[in-house]
N, C-alpha and C positions, 0 to 999 in steps of 0.2 A: 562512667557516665553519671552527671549528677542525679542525685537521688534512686541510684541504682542501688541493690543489694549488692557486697561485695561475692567476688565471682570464689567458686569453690575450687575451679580446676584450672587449668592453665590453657586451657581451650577456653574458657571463658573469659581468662584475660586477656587473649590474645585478640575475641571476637569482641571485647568491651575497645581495647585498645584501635581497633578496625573502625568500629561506630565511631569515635570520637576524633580519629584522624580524616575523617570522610566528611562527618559534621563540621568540622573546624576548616576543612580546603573547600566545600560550598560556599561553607561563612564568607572566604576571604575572595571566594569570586562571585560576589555577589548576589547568591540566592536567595529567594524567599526565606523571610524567618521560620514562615508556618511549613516549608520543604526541611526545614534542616531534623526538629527530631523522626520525622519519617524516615529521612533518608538512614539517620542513625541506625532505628531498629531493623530498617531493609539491611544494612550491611554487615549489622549482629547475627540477625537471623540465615545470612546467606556463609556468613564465615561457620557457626555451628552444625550448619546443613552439611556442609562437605566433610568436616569433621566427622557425622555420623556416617559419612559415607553417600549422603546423597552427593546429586551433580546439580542440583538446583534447590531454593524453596519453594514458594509459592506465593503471590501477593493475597490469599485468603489468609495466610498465616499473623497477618499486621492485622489483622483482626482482633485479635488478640487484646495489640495493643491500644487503639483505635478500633473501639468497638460500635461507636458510634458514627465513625466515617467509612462510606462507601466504598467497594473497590475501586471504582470508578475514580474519583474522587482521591483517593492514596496512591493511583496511577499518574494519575493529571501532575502530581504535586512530585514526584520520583524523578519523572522526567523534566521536571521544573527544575529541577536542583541542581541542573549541571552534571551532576556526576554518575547520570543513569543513562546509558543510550537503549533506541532500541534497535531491533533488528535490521528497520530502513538506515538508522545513523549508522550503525555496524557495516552494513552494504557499504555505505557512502563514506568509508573508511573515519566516521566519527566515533574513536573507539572510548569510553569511559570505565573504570574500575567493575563498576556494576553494568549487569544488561538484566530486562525487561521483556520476556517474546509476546507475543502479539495475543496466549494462551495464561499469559500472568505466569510464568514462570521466571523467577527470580536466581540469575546466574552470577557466580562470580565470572566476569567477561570470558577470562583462558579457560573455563570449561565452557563455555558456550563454541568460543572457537576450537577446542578438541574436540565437541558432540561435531558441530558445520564439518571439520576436517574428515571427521571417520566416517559419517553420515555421504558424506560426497563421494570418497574414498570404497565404498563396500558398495553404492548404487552403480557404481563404475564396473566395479567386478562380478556382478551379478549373471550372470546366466550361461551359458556354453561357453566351453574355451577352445573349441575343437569340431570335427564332424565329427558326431558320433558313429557311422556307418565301418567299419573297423572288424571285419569280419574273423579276423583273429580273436576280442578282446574275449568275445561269448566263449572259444576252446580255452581259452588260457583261465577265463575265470569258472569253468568245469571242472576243470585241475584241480585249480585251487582247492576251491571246497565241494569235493568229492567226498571227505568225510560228512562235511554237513547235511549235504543229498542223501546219506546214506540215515542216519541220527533223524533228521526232519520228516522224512518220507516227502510228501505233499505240501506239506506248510512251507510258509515262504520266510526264506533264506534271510534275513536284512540284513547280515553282515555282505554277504554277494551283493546286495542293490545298495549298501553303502559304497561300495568299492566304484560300483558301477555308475553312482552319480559324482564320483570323484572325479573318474573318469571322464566324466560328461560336462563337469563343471569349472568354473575357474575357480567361484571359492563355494568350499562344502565344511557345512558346520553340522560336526556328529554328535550326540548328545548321549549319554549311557551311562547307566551305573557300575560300580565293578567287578568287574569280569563278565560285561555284556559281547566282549569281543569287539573294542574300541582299537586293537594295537594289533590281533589278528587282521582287521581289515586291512591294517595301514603296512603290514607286511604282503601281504597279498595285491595291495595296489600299488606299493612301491616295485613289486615283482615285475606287476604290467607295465609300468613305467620303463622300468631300468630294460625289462626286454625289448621293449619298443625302443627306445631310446638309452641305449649303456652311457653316452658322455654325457646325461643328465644331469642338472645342478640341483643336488638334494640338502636343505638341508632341517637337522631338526632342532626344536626348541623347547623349551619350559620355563615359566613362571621362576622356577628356584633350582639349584642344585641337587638336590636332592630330586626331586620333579626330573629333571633332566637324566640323570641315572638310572632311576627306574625306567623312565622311557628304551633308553636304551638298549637294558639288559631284557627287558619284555620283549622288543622288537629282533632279537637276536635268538628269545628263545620261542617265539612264535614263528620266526624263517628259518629254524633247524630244519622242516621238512620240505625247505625248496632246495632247487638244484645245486650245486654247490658254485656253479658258476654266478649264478643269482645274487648266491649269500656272497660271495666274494664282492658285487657292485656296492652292498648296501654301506650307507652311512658312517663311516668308522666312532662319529661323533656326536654327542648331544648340548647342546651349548643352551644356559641360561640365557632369556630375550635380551638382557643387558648384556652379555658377553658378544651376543651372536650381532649386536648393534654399535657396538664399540662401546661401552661406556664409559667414560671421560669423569676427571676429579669434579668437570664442572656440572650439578645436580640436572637433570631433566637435560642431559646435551648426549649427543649420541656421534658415533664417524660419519655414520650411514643414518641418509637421512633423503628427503625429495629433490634434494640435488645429488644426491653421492645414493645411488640403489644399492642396493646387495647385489653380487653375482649372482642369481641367483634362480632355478628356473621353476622350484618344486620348495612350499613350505608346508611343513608340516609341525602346530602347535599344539602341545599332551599340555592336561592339566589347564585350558583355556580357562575358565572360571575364576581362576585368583590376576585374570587381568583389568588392574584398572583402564579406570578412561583415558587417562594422560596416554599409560603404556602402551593400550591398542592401538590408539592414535598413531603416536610414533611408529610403530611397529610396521602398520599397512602404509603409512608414507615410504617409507623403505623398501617397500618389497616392489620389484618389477609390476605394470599394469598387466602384461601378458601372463607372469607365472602364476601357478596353481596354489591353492592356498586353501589347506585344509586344518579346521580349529576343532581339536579335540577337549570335552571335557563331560562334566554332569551336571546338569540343568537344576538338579537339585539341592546341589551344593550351596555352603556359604561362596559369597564374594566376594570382589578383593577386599582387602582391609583399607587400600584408598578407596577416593569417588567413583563410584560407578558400578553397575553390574552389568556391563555387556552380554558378557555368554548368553547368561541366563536373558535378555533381552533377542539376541540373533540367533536361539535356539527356539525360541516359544511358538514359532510354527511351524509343523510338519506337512503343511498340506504338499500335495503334489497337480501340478495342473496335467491336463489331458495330455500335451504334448510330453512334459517329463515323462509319465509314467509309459508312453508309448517308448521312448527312448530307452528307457529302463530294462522294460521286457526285451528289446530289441536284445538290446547288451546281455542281460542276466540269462534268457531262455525264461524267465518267469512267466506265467498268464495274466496278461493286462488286468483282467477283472480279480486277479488274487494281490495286487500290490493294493491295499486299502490303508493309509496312514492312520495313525489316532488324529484324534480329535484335535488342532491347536487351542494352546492358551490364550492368546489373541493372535490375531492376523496381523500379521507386516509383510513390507513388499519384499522379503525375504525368499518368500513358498517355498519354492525351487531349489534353496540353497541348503534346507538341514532335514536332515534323518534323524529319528532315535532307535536306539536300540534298547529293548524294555526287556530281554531274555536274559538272565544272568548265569553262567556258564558256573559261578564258582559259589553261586546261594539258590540253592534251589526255593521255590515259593514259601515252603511250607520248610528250611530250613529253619535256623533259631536265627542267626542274626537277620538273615534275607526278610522271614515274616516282618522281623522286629523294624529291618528299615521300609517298610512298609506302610508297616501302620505309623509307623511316626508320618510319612511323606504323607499319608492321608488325613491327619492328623488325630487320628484316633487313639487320644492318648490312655484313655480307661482299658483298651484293647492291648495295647503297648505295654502298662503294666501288668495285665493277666499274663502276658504271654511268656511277660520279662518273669514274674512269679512261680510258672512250669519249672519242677522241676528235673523232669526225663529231657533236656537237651543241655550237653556239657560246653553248648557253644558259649551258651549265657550264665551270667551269674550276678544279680544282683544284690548287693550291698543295702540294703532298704534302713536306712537310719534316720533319725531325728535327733538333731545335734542342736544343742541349745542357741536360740539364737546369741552372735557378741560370741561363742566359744572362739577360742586363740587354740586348742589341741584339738588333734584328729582324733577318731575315735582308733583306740587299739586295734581293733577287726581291719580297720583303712592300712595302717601303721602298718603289721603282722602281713598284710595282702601284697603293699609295694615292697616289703624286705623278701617276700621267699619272691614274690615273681625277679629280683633283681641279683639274687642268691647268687644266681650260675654264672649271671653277669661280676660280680664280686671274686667269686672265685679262679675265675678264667683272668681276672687283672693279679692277682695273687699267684697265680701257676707260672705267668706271664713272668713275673718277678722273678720266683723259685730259678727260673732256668739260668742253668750255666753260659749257656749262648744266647749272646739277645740278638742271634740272625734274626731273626723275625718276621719277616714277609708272612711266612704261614700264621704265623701267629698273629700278629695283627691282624689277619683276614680272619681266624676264629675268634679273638675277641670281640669286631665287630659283629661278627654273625651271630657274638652271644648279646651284645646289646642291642642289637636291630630287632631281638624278637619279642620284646614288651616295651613301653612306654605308658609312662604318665601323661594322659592330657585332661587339663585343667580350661575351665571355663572361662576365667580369670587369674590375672596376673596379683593380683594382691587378696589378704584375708589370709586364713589358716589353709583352704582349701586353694590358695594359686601357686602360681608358678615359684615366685621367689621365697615364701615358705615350705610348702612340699623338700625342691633344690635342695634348700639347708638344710632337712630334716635326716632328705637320702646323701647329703655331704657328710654327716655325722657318722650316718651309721658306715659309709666304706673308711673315713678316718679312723673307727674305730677297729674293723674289721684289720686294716692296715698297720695298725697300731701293733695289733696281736698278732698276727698271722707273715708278715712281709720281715725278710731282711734286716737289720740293724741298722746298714747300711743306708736304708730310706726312711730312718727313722726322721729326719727331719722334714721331708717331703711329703711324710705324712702327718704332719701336724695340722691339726685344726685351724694353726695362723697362718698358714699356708696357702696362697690361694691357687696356687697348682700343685698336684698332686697323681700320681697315675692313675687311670682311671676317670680320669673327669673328663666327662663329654661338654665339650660347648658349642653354642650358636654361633655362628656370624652374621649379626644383623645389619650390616652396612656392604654393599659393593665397595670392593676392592681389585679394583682390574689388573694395579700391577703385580699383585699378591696371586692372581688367577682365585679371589674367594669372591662371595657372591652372596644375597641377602639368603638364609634359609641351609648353608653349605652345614653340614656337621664334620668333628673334628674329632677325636680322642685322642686326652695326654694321656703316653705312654714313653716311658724310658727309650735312646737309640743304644747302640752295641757300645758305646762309652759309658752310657749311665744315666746322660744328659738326657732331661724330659722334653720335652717339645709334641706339637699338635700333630697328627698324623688325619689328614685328608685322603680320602681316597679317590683315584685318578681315574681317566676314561680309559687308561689300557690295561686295567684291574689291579694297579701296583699302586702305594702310599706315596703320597707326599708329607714333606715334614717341614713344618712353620715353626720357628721360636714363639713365643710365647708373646716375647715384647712388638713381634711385629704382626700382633693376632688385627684386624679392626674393628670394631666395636662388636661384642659376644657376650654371651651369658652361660651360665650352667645349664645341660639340657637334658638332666635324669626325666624331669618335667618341663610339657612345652603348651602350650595355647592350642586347643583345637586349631584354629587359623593358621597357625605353622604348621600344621599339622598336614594342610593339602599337599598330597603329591607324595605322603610318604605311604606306608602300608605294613605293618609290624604283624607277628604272628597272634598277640594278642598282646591286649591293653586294660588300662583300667580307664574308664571317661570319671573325673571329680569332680563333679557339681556343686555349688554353691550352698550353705545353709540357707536358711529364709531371713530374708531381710539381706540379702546382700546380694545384689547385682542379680537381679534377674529379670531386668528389664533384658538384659544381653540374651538371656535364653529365649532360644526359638526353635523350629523344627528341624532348620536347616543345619544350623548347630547342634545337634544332637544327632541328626541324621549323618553329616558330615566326618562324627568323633567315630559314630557306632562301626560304618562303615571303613576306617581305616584298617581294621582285624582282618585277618584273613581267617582266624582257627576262636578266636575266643573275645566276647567282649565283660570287661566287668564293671559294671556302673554303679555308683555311690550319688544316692539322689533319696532323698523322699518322694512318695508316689503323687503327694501332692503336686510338687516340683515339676516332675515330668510331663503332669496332665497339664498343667500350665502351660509350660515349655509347646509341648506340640499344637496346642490352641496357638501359638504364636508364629505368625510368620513374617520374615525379613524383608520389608518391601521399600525399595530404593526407588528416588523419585529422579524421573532424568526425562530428558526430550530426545532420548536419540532416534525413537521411534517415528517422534513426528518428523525431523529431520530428514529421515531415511520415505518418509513418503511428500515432501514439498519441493 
């Protein structure tokens, strides 16, 4: 754009390059002179906006630039220009690049109509999917959780009255942190299902591969104490949302779609939160209007890393109206006057549709990490650090440094922390080698089991402290380990020029449907009983598969990964690596640190300054989007 600063990042040349192609096709059909740099900065500012993740801007935002003309005024002139419509032009099938709603929200057009699509789509599915009168469901879900009647005494149950408005609903959006008993319920309700109805169409879903796995092996090990006929109906599968929809070479196309449904009579989505808006969209276009459709995830989590925060949007109300809650007791045996919901965030015409579950089965309150994610979600970061500071709990351990700002090395304490937590991981790729027989099945399942139980996550992808630094730091030290320790034999494989090596974990960051990998899938190169290295994925009937290398699609090294990759997986302990000052921390916020701390299941170790941190929790992720209003016009 003339007299623009030149753009720093490629998002901004892409959103410079947008303005000027918007500018320049007004020009040529005629628009007002005084419409064209408005329209410009409308369509910079709406390209940037989505980039950050929003699903819209704002017409207060050209304020900014145009400081002295009125919204009013920058409206009149938008839609002057040709290439703005609004929502009555959009009705009346006048579609333009840009849209305008009637609240100044400023959309690229295809999320205005993914917000209209899902918006239309979830008012549809709202409320009973069934009679709830079913005098069976109350013994069957007595069964169930009869340990928890035993544990609870008097208090009320919500994993039971989640099951129970699952039950009752066609779509039910559960909300929980983990181990609130989000996959107990869903084993217990798939129970009621499948007994009520055995040739039921079940199936389940995730965000990512990895997301999808864990789903599974949860829900397998949470229905060990139903019948065995039971467990025989359940799900043999978990399929990635892209797998479970056909994904196609062609971007954003699917098999199954509002002409082509899913088989499908029961969905069930772990890990809802990392969906964007395009995805949801597609997703509920696909699913039967009749079938059930329950979205699992944590309200408090980061969002996806496209446009959009759904979850966290069709989670924020928990209320329950008079008649649900009668329906409730009915089902649960609970007492009317003991089902009390919290508080919602705001209201949407959701009510009906979501539960939280706020009892964490595996962080007690006054636990080390459990407090810790606590006070962060409260934002009480001064509290956050006293607690992170205790040192009588071995859950936590903070790393408390001040690294110069502009440093390019880690501090050795960092350095020394990632090498012993990856030690065993090192050595079990090295034992792996040693063996005379590279049968492997077993072995590959213990090497994975020794690198699933720590992880580097990083704040950011670039700097001494990201992801592609870190990588090379811990590529170093197993070439080096390999170097000494491995065979003669793979002395070339373990070279530093090498860019496969045994032992190298990497990402798959692109779908690849004919490949069966998926964005988020992990992989580890490790030698076959010939020699030959190749990626080893692991499969949904617990056996590896094995990918050449050349026909990996687009991966990285993943000793270290991005909190963001990071939803959906769960390691025994970690270390979170925060940014020095002065480097990206506009990106830290609570949800992000909330989101890192809670991947641990036994140990969190964070390297941050406490300044950092108190920052960080003062900060919260807030995505601007209309689906709400949508969901009530």
């Amino acid at each position: 754009m003339p007299g623009a600063q030149r753009p720093d990042t490629a998002g901004e040349w892409l959103a410079d390059g947008l303005a000027v192609h918007l500018r320049d096709w007004a020009q040529a059909g005629g628009a007002p002179a005084d419409a064209l740099p408005i329209l410009a900065a409308a369509g910079r500012l709406a390209c940037l906006a989505t980039q950050a993740g929003h699903v819209c801007a704002h017409i207060d935002d050209l304020t900014a630039h145009f400081p002295h003309l009125p919204p009013a005024y920058l409206r009149e002139r938008l839609l002057a220009s040709g290439r703005v419509s609004s929502v009555t032009d959009a009705a009346a099938g006048k579609i333009q690049p840009l849209l305008l709603d009637d609240d100044g929200r400023l959309y690229p057009y295809r999320y205005y109509a993914y917000e209209r699509r899902l918006a239309d789509n979830l008012r549809r599915r709202a409320g009973r999917s069934a009679p709830t009168a079913d005098a069976a469901i109350g013994d069957r879900l007595a069964q169930l959780f009869a340990a928890n009647r035993a544990r609870l005494g008097e208090r009320v149950d919500w994993q039971r009255l989640a099951v129970a408005l699952a039950w009752r609903n066609r779509l039910t959006i559960i909300s929980g942190g983990p181990g609130t008993g989000k996959t107990r319920s869903i084993a217990a309700l798939l129970a009621c299902l499948l007994d009520e109805q055995p040739e039921r169409r079940v199936a389940l879903a995730a965000p990512t591969g990895k997301a999808a796995a864990r789903m599974l092996e949860a829900l397998r090990h949470s229905a060990a104490t139903l019948p065995m006929t039971l467990q025989q109906r359940l799900p043999r599968e978990a399929y990635t949302v892209h797998r479970l929809l056909g994904a196609s070479d062609a971007p954003g196309r699917f098999r199954h779609h509002a002409d082509n449904l899913l088989p499908i009579d029961t969905l069930i989505v772990d890990e809802a939160s990392m969906l964007d808006l395009a995805l949801a969209c597609q997703l509920f276009d696909a699913v039967p209007m009749q079938a059930r459709v329950i979205l699992l995830g944590d309200k408090d989590q980061l969002s996806a890393v496209e446009a959009g925060a759904v979850f966290a949007e069709l989670s924020a109300d928990p209320t329950l109206s008079a008649a649900c809650v009668a329906d409730l007791a009915a089902l649960s045996g609970t007492p009317p006057a003991a089902i009390i919901p919290p508080p919602p965030l705001y209201p949407t015409p959701l009510a009906d549709s979501v539960l939280w579950l706020n009892e964490s089965h595996r962080f007690s309150q006054n636990s080390g990490i459990g407090r810790l994610a606590a006070e962060i979600n409260a934002g009480h970061g001064a509290a956050a650090c006293d607690w992170l500071a205790r040192a009588d709990d071995a859950s936590l351990r903070w790393l408390e440094d001040h690294v110069p700002t502009g440093s390019d090395r880690l501090p050795a304490a960092l350095r020394q922390a990632m090498l012993d937590a990856y030690a065993p991981y090192f050595d079990a790729v090295i034992e792996r080698l040693r063996l005379a027989e590279n049968d492997a099945a077993d072995g590959e399942r213990a090497i994975f089991a020794a690198f699933d139980r720590f992880r580097v996550l990083c704040a950011l992808r670039a700097g001494a402290r990201g992801v592609v630094a870190v990588n090379r730091w811990l590529e170093n030290q197993l070439h080096q380990r390999l170097a000494s320790a491995a065979p003669s034999s793979l002395s070339d494989a373990s070279s530093p020029h090498s860019p496969w090596y045994p032992g190298r974990p990497v990402m798959v960051l692109r779908n690849d449907p004919l490949q069966r990998l998926f964005n988020g899938d992990v992989g580890l190169c490790l030698p076959d009983e010939n020699g030959e290295l190749s990626v080893c994925f692991p499969a949904a009937d617990g056996r590896f598969r094995r990918i050449a290398p050349a026909r990996l699609p687009e991966h990285e090294t993943a000793f270290a990964i991005t909190v963001h990759k990071s939803q959906g997986s769960e390691f025994a302990s970690l270390l979170l690596l925060l940014p020095e000052a002065g480097q990206g921390e506009s990106l830290l916020t609570r949800e992000l640190l909330y989101t890192g701390i809670t991947r641990a299941a036994q140990q969190v170790s964070i390297a941050a300054s406490r300044q950092l941190l108190i920052d960080a929790c003062a900060k919260r992720s807030l995505r601007r989007s209309g689906l709400l209003a949508r969901l009530r016009s």
